[in-house]
LORO-864195 format. One record per residue: residue number from 1; residue in three letters; x, y, z negated of N, C-alpha, C in turn. Coordinates in steps of 0.05 Angstrom, whole numbers. Layout:
<atoms>
@i=NUM, aa=ALA, n_x=X, n_y=Y, n_z=Z, ca_x=X, ca_y=Y, ca_z=Z, c_x=X, c_y=Y, c_z=Z
...
</atoms>
This chain:
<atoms>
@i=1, aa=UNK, n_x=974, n_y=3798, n_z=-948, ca_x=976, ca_y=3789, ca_z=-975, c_x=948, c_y=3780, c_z=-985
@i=2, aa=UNK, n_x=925, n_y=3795, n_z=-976, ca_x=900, ca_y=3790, ca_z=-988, c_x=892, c_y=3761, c_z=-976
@i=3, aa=UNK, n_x=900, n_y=3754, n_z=-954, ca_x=891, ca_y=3722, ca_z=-939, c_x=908, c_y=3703, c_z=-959
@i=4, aa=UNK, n_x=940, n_y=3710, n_z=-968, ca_x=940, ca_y=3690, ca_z=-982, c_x=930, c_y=3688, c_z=-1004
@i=5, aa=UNK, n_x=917, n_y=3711, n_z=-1033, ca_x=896, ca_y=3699, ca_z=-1053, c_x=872, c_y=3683, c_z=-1041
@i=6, aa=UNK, n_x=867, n_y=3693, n_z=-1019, ca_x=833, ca_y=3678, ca_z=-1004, c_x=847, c_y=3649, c_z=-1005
@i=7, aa=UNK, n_x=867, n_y=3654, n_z=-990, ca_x=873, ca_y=3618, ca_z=-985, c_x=878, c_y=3597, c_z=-1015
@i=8, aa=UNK, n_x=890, n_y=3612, n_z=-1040, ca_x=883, ca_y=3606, ca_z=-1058, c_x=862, c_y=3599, c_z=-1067
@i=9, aa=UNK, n_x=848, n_y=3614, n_z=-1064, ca_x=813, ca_y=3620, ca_z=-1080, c_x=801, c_y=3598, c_z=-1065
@i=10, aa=UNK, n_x=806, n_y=3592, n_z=-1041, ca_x=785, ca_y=3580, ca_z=-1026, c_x=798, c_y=3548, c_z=-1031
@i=11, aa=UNK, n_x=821, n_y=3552, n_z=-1036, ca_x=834, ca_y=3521, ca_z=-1043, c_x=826, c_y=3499, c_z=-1080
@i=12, aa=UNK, n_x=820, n_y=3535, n_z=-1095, ca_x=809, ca_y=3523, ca_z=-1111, c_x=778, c_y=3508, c_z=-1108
@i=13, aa=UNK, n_x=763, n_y=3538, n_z=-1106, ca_x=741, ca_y=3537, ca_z=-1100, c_x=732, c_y=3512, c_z=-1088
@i=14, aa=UNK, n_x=737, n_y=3511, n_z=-1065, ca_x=728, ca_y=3493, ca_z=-1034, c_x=734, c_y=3465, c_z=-1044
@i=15, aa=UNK, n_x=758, n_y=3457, n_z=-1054, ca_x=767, ca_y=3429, ca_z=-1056, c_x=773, c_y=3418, c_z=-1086
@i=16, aa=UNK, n_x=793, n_y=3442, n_z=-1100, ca_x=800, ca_y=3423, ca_z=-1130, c_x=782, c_y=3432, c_z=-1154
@i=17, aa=UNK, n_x=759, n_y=3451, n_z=-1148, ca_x=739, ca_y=3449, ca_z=-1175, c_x=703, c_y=3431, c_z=-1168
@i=18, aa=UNK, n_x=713, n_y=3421, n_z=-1132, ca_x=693, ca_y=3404, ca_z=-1131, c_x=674, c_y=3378, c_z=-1149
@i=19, aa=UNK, n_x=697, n_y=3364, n_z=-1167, ca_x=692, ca_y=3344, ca_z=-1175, c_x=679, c_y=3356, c_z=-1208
@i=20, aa=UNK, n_x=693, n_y=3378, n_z=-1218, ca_x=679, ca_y=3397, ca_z=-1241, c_x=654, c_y=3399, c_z=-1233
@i=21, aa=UNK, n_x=645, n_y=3412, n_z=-1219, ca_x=629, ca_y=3431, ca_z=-1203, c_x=597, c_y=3403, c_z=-1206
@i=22, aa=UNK, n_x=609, n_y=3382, n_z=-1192, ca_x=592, ca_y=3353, ca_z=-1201, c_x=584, c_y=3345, c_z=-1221
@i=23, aa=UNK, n_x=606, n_y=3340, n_z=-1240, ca_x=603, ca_y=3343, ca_z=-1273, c_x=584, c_y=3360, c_z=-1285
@i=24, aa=UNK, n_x=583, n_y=3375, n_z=-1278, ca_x=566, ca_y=3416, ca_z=-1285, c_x=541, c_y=3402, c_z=-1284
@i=25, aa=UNK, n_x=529, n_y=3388, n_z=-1252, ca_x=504, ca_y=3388, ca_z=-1243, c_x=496, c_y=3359, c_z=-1258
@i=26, aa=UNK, n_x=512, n_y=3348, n_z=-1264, ca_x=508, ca_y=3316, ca_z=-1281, c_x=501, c_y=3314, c_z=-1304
@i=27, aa=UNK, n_x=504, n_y=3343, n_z=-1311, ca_x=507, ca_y=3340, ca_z=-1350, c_x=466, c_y=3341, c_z=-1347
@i=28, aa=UNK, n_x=455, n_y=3354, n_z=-1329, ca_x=429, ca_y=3356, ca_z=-1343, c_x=409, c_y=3322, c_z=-1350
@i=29, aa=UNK, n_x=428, n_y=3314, n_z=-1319, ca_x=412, ca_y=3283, ca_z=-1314, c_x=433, c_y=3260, c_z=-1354
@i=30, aa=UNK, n_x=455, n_y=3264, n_z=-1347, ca_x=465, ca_y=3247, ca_z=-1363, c_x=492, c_y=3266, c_z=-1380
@i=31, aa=UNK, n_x=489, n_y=3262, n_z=-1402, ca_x=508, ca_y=3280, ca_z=-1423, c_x=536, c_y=3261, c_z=-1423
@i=32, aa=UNK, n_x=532, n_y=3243, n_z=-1430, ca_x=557, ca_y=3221, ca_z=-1441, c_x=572, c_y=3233, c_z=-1409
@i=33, aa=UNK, n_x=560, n_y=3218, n_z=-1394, ca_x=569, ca_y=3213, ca_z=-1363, c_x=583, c_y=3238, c_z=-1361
@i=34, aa=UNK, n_x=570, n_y=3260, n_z=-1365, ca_x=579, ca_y=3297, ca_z=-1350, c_x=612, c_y=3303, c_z=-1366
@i=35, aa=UNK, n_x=605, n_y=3283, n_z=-1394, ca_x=626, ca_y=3300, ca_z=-1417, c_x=656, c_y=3273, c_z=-1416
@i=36, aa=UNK, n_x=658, n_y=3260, n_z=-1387, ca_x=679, ca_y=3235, ca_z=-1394, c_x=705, c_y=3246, c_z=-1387
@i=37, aa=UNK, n_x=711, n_y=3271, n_z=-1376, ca_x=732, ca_y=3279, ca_z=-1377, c_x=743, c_y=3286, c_z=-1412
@i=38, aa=UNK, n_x=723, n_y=3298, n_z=-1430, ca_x=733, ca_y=3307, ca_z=-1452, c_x=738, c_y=3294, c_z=-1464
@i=39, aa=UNK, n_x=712, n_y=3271, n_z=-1462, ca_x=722, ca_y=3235, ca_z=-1484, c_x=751, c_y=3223, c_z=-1473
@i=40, aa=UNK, n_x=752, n_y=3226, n_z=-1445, ca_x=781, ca_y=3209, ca_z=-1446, c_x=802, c_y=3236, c_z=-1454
@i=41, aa=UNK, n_x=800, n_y=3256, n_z=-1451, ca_x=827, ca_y=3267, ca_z=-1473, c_x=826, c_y=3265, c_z=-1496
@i=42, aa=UNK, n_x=801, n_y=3263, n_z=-1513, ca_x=798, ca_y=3264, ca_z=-1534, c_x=810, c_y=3237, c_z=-1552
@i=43, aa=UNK, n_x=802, n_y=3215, n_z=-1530, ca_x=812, ca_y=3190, ca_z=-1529, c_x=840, c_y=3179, c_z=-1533
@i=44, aa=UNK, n_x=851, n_y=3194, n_z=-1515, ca_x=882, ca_y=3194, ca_z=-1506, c_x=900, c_y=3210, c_z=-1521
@i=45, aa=UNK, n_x=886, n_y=3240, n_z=-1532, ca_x=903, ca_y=3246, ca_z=-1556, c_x=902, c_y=3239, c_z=-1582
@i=46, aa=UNK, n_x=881, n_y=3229, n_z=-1584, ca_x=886, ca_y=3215, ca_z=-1622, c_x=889, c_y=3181, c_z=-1609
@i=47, aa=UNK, n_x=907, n_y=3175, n_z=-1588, ca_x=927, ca_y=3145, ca_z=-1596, c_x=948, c_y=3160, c_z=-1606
@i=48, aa=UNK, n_x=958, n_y=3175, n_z=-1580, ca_x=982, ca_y=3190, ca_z=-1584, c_x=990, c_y=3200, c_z=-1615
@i=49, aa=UNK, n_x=973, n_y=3211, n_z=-1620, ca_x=973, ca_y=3222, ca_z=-1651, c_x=984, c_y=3195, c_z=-1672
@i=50, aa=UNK, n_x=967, n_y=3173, n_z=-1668, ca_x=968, ca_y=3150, ca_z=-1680, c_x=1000, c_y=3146, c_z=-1673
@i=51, aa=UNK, n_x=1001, n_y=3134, n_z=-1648, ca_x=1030, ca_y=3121, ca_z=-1643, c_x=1045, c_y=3147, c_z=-1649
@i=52, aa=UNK, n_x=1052, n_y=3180, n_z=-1652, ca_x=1068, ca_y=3191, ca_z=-1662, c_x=1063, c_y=3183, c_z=-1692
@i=53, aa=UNK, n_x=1050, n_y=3185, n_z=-1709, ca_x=1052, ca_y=3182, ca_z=-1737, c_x=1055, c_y=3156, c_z=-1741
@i=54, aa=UNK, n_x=1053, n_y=3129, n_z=-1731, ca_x=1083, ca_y=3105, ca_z=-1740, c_x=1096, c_y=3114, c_z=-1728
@i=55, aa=UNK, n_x=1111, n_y=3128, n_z=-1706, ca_x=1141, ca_y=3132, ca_z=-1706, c_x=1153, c_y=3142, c_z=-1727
@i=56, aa=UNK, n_x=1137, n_y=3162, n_z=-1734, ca_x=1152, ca_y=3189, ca_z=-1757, c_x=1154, c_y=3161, c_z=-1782
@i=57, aa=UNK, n_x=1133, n_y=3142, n_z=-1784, ca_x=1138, ca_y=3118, ca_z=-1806, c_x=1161, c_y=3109, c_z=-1810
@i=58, aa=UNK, n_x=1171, n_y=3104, n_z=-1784, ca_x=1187, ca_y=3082, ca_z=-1778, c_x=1216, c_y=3101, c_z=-1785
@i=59, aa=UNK, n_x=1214, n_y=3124, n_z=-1779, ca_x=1239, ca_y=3132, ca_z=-1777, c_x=1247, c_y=3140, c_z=-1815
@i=60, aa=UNK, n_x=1222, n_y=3148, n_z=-1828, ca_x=1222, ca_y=3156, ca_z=-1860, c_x=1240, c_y=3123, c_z=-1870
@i=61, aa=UNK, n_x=1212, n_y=3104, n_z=-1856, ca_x=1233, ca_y=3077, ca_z=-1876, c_x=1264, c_y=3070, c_z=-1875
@i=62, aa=UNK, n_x=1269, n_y=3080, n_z=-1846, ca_x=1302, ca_y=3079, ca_z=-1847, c_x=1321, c_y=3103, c_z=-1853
@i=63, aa=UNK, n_x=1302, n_y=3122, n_z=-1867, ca_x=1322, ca_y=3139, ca_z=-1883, c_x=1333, c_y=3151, c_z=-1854
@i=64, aa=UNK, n_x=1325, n_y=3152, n_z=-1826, ca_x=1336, ca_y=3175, ca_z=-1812, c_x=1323, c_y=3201, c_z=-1813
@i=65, aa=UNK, n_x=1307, n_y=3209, n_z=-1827, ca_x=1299, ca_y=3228, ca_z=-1828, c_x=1320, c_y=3251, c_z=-1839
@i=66, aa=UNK, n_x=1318, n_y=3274, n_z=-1839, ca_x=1330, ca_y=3296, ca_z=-1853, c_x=1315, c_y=3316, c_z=-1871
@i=67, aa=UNK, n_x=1307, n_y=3306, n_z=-1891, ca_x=1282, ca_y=3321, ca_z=-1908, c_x=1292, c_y=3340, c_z=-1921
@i=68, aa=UNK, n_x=1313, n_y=3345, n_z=-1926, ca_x=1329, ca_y=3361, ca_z=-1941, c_x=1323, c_y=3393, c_z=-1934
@i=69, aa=UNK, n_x=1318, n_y=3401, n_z=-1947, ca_x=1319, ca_y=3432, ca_z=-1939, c_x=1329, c_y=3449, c_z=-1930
@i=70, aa=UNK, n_x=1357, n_y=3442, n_z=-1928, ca_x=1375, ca_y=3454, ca_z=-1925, c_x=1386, c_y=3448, c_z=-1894
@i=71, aa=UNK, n_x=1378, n_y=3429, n_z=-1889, ca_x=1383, ca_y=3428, ca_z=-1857, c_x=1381, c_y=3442, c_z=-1838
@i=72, aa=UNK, n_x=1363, n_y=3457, n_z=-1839, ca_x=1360, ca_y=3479, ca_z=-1818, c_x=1379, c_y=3509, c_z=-1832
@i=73, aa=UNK, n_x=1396, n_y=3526, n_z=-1816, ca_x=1405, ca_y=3539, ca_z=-1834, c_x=1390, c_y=3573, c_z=-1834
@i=74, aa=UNK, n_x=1365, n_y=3576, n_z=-1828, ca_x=1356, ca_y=3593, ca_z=-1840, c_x=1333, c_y=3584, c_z=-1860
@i=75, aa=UNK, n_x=1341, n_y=3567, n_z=-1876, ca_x=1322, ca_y=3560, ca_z=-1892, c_x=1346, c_y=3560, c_z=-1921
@i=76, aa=UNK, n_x=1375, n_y=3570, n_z=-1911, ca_x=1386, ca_y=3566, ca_z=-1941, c_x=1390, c_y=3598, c_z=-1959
</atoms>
C-alpha cells in the first residue's frame, strides 16, 4: 500500500507540479511572466461573470424570472 502513495507522490512531484515548480523559479527573473496562470483565471472569470450578468438581463426583460418570494416554499 505504501508503493502506491509513493507512486502517487512521485507522479505528482516528478511530472504534474513540474511546470509550477518553473513558474516558482521565474517569478524572481520576471513577475507578469511567473503570475500568467492567475491573470488568465482572473481573466476568464470576470467574462464569465460579465456574460452571466447579461444573461440574468436578458432573462429579467422577459419577465422569466421568478422574483416573487414566495417561490421557494421555505421562504413562506
Amino acid at each position: 500500500m505504501r508503493a502506491f502513495f509513493e507512486g502517487i507522490q512521485s507522479l505528482f512531484v516528478d511530472f504534474l507540479f513540474k511546470p509550477l515548480d518553473f513558474l516558482r523559479s521565474l517569478e524572481l527573473s520576471n513577475w507578469w511572466l511567473a503570475n500568467i496562470v492567475s491573470w488568465t483565471l482572473i481573466i476568464v472569470c470576470a467574462y464569465y461573470t460579465v456574460y452571466w450578468c447579461q444573461e440574468l438581463a436578458k432573462h429579467r426583460a422577459n419577465n422569466e424570472e421568478d422574483q416573487d418570494t414566495t417561490a421557494h416554499s421555505f421562504l413562506k
